[in-house]
N, C-alpha and C positions, 0 to 999 in steps of 0.2 A: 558444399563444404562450408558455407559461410554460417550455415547455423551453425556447427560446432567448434569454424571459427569465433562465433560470440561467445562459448563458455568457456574454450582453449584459452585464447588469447588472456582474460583478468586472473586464472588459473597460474597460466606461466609467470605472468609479474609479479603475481603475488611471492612467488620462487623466488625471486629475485628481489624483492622487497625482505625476504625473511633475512639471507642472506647478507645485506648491504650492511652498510655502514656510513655514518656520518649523517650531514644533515640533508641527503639528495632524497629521500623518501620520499617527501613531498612533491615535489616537481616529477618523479620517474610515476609517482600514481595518479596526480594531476595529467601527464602527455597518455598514459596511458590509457584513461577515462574519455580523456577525448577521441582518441583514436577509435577506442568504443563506441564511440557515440557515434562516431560516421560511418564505423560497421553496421551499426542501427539504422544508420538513414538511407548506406545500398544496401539494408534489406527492405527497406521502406519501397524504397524505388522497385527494386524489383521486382516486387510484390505486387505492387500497381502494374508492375507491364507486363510481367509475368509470372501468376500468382503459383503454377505448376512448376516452375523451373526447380529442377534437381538440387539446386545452392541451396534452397531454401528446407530443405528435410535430409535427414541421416537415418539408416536404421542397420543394422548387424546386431547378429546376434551375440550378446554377454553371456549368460549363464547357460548353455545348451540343453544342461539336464533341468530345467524348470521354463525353461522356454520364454527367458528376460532376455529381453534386445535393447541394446542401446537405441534407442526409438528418438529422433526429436522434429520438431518440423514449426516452420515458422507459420501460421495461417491468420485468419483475419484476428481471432481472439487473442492471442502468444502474441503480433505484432504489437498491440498496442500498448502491452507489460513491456515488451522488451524497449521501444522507443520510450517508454517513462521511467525507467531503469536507467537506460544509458543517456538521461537527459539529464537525472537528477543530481546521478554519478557523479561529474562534474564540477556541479554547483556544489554539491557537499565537502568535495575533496576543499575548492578552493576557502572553505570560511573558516579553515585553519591557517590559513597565513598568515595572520595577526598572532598565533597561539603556537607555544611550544609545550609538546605532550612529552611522556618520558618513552622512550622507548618508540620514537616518531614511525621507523621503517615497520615494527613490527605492527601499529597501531593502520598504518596504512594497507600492509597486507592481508589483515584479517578483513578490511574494509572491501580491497579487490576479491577476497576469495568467498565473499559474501555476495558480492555481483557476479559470481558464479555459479553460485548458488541457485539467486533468486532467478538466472537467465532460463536455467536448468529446469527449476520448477513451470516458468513458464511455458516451455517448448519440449516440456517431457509427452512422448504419447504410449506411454506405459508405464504401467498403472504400481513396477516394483522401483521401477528406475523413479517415478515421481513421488512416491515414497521417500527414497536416498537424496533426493536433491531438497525434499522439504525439511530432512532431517538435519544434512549438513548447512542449511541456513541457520540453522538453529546455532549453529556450535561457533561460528564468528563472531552474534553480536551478544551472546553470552559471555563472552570474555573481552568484548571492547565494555561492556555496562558492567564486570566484575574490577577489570582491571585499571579501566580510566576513570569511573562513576564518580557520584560525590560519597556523604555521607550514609551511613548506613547501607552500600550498596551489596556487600554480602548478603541479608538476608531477603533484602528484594530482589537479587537475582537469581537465588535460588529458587525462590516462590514461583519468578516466571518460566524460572525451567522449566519446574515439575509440573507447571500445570502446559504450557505445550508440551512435553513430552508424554503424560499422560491421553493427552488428545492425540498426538500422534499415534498413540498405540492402540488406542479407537479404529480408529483411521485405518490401521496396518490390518485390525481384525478383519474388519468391513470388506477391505480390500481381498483380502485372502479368501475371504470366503466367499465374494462373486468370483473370484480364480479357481475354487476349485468345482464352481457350477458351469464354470466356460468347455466348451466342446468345438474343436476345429479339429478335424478329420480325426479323428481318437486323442488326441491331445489336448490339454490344457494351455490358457493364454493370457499373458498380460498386459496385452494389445489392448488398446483402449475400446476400440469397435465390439472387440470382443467383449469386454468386462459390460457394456453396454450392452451387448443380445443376451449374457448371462444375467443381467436383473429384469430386464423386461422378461425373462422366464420363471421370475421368480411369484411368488402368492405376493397377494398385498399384505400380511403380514408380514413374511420375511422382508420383504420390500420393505415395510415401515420401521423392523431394525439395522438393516442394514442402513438406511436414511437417519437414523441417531447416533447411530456409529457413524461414521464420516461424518456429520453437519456438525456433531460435538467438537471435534478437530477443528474444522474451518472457524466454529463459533468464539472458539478461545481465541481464535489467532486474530479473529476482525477487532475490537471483540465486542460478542454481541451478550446483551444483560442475559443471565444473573453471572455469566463468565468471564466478566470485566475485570475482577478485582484487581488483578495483577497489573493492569496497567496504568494506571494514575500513577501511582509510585514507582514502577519502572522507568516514564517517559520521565518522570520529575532528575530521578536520583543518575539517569543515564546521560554520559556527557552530550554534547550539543548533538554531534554526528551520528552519534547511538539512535539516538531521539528522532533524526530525521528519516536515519532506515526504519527505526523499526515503525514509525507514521506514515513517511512519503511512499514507500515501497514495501513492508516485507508485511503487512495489514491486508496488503491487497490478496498473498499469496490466499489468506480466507475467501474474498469475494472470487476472486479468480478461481476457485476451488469449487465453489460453489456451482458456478456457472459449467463449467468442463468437467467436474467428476462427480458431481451429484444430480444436479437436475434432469439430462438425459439417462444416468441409470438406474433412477430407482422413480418413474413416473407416479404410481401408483401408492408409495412411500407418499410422495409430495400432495399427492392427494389428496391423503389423509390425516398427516403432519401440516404441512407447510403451515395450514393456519395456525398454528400453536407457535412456529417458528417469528412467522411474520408479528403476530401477537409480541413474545421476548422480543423482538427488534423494535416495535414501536413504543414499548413500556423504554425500552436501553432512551431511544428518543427523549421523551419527556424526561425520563429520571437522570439523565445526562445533561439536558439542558438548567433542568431546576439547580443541578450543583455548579455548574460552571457560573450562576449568575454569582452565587453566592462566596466563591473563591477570590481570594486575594491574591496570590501570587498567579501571573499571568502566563507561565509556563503550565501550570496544572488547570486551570482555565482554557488555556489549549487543548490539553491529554482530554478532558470529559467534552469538550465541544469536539473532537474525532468521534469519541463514541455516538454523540446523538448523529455526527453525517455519518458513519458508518452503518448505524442502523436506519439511516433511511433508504441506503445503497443495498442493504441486505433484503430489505424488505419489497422491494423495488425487484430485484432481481427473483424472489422467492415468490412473486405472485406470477413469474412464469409465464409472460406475453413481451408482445413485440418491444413498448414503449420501456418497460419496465429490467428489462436485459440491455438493453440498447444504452437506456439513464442511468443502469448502474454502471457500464464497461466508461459512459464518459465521465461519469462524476468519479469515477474512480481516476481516472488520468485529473480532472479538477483537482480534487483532493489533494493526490500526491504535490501538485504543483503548491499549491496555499497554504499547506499544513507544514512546507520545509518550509516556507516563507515566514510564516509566521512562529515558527521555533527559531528561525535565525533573528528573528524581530528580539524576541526574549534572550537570545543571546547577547544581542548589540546591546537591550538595556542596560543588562550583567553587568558587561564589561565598560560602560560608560559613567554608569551610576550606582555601580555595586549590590543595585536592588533591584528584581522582581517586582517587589509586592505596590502594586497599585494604589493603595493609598497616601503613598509619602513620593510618587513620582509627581509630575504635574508641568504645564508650560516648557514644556519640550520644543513644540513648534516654536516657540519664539527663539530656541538657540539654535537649531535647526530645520529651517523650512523643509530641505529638499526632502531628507528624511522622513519629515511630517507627510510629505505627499507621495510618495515609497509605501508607507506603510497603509496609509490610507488605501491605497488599490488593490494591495492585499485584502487588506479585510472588507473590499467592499467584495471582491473576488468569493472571501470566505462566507458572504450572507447573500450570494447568489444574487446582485444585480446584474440587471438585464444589462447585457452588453460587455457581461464579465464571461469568463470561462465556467463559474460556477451555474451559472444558470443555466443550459442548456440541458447537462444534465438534472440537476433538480425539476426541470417539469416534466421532463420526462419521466423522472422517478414519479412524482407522484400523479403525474396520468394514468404510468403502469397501476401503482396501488388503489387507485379510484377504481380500475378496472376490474381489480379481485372485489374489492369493498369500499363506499363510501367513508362508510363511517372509520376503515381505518384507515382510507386518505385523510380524514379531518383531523386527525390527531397527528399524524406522519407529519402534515404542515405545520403544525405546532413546530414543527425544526425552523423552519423561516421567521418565525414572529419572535422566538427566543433564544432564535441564534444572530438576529440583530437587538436585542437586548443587552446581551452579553458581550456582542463583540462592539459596536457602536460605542456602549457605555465605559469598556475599559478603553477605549481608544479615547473617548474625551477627558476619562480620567488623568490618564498618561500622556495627553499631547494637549491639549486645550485649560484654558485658565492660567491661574498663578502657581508660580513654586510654590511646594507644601514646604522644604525646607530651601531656605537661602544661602546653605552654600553646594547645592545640586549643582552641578555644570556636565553639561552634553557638548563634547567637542565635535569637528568634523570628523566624518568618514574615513574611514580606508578605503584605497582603493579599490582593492578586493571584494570591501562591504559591498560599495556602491553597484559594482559590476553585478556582483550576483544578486541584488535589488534590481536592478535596472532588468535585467533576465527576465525575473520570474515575473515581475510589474510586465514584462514585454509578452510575453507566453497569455498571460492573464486575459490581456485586451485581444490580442492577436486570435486566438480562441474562443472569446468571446462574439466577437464584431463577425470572424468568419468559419466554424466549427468543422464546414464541409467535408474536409479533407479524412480528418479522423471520424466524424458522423458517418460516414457513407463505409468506413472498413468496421463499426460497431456496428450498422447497419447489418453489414454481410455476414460475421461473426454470428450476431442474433438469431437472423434465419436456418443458418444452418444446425444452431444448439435447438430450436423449435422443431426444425424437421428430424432432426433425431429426438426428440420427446415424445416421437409418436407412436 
């Protein structure tokens, strides 16, 4: 029961968040998130002592006459989403303490019923129910980035609708139609095992559209080039917290996608495909890094440095061996961790110095040391030094991709040499030398700030220096996605 304690419990608050009133929103989804968080950690535990235990899966049957079960189950893969969900959770609730939004309860409850969402998608193991929960993620941070956004946020959030919901209905075909090739005892299933023995039965044709169908979905949602567009101006126009789900966590639901509903069912698809796939993910690379050098404002400089790590994580995962599944499940917890970091970085500028843009910041450290050293470990986090959280996974990534192709590791690396270009150089832009204008003033911290700095700078090293704990459940995840690939 504790898995559907993890989607129950943000579900109910959210109830009670819609309903409330006054300025307690904040704090009832702050204790809330926590509490989550340590449902995350006994399942964590559990899971290490007892990875069979009954707590950790649900299944009954939903819809009778189509043969959907509420299916969910915590395992090696689903654990490691749900503890960077309920980690991040947290950290995002509290970096509105400083800020008052309009309509605070309501802005908090789409927030919790988005962490139920995204828990849902995780530990869904049927294939209609994983459907519904990737859809209803949809519909929370659609109306935090309509309702909260900045300028212009109307027609960038439609654009981002239409194009995941148009990929969702990819997705839906795809789905549907290894359901109606599935056969257990004369019936039809949307059991995950099963959707799986229905494409291994399929030609490598079919195979190769059913593999464009689904990977089109995931690809929008990571997003991998030429289906990016939407989100440069998404992350920019969507408020701070928008930006962190839809980066830290609701990004992943594509690689995570990938990994559990596409590579074990359609091998043969992957086959044939994947290199065209892997190919868009390292073109996304370079032509993600080229524009992030060139950005001024250091929020949108963020959005396109995601795209190049995501398409190394995609591609890493898409070349379908041990190293390269393994580098993208941890670079994908990496990620999430650095990329809230470093949007909350872009928020502290905002609100200290009323600008973004890179050229008119400057000599920051000199009014704020500690800060200076905060942000630094993020970003040395986000260019993969050794003894950060980000590097463990990035070599791993591109050990896997060396292992499909040389030649498209050499390019993949191109993410390391031009993702300390861009992040090194705006950081000495913004933190080192003289004020560009002399009456800039950066005061201290909030408390708040510092605490969720202090965090993620903690997560960063602590991950870094010793990965084991989460390395050896990506490890086990891996194997068993390989052994059904065959």
């Amino acid at each position: 029961m504790l898995a559907v304690l993890l989607i129950l419990f943000p579900l109910f608050c959210s109830f009670i968040l819609f309903i409330s009133k006054g300025n307690s929103g904040r704090t009832i989804a702050l204790a809330a998130t926590v509490i989550e968080f340590v449902l995350g950690l006994a399942a964590f535990y559990l899971f290490k002592h007892n990875p069979d235990s009954n707590l950790l899966s649900y299944n009954c049957v939903w819809v009778e006459s189509l043969n959907i079960h509420f299916a969910i189950e915590i395992n090696a893969l689903s654990l490691l989403m749900v503890l960077l969900t309920t980690f991040l959770l947290p950290l995002i609730i509290l970096t509105t303490f400083n800020k008052s939004e309009n309509h605070p309860s309501n802005f908090y409850a789409l927030i919790l019923m988005m962490q139920m969402a995204l828990i849902g998608v995780f530990t869904a193991n049927d294939g209609f129910l994983f459907y519904v929960f990737w859809e209803l993620a949809l519909i929370p941070i659609y109306f935090i980035c309509l309702l909260w956004g900045g300028n212009n946020r109307g027609v960038i959030t439609f654009k981002f609708f239409v194009y995941t919901l148009i990929g969702s209905l990819f997705m839906l075909i795809g789905l549907i139609y290894l359901y109606n090739h599935t056969n257990v005892e004369g019936h039809k299933s949307w059991a995950v095992l099963d959707l799986y023995t229905a494409g291994h039965s399929l030609t490598a044709t079919q195979q190769g559209a059913v593999f464009w169908l689904i990977f089109i979905a995931f690809a929008i949602k990571m997003p991998v080039f030429p289906f990016h567009t939407w989100q440069p101006d998404t992350y920019v126009v969507a408020p701070t917290q928008g930006t962190m789900l839809l980066s830290g966590i609701m990004l992943k639901m594509g690689t995570f996608g990938v990994i559990k509903w596409l590579l074990p069912v359609v091998p043969l698809g992957l086959q044939e495909w994947g290199g065209t796939a892997i190919t868009l993910s390292v073109i996304g690379i370079i032509y993600a890094s080229i524009i992030a050098i060139s950005q001024k404002d250091f929020k949108r400089l963020i959005a396109y440095s995601s795209i190049a790590h995501v398409g190394l994580i995609s591609a890493g995962i898409l070349a379908a061996n041990q190293q390269g599944i393994q580098g993208g499940l941890m670079q994908m917890l990496a990620h999430g961790v650095n990329v809230v970091g470093l949007f909350f970085i872009a928020d502290i500028l905002m609100r200290h110095t009323g600008t973004r843009e890179i050229d008119k910041l400057g000599g920051i450290r000199s009014m704020n040391g500690n800060f200076a050293v905060l942000f630094l470990i993020i970003v040395l986090g986000a260019v993969a030094l050794p003894l950060t959280n980000g590097f463990v996974g990035e070599f791993l990534l591109i050990n896997g991709v060396y292992q499909y192709s040389a030649t498209m590791a050499a390019f993949a690396g191109l993410t390391i040499i031009l993702g300390a270009v861009y992040m090194l150089r705006s950081y000495q832009n913004i933190m080192l030398g003289e004020k560009k204008d002399s009456s800039l003033a950066f005061g201290p911290l909030h408390a708040n700030d510092k605490i969720v700095l202090v965090i993620i700078c903690i997560a960063i090293i602590a991950f870094g220096v010793y990965p084991k704990p989460l390395n050896d459940i990506a490890e086990q995840g891996t194997r068993s996605i390989i052994a059904l690939m065959k």
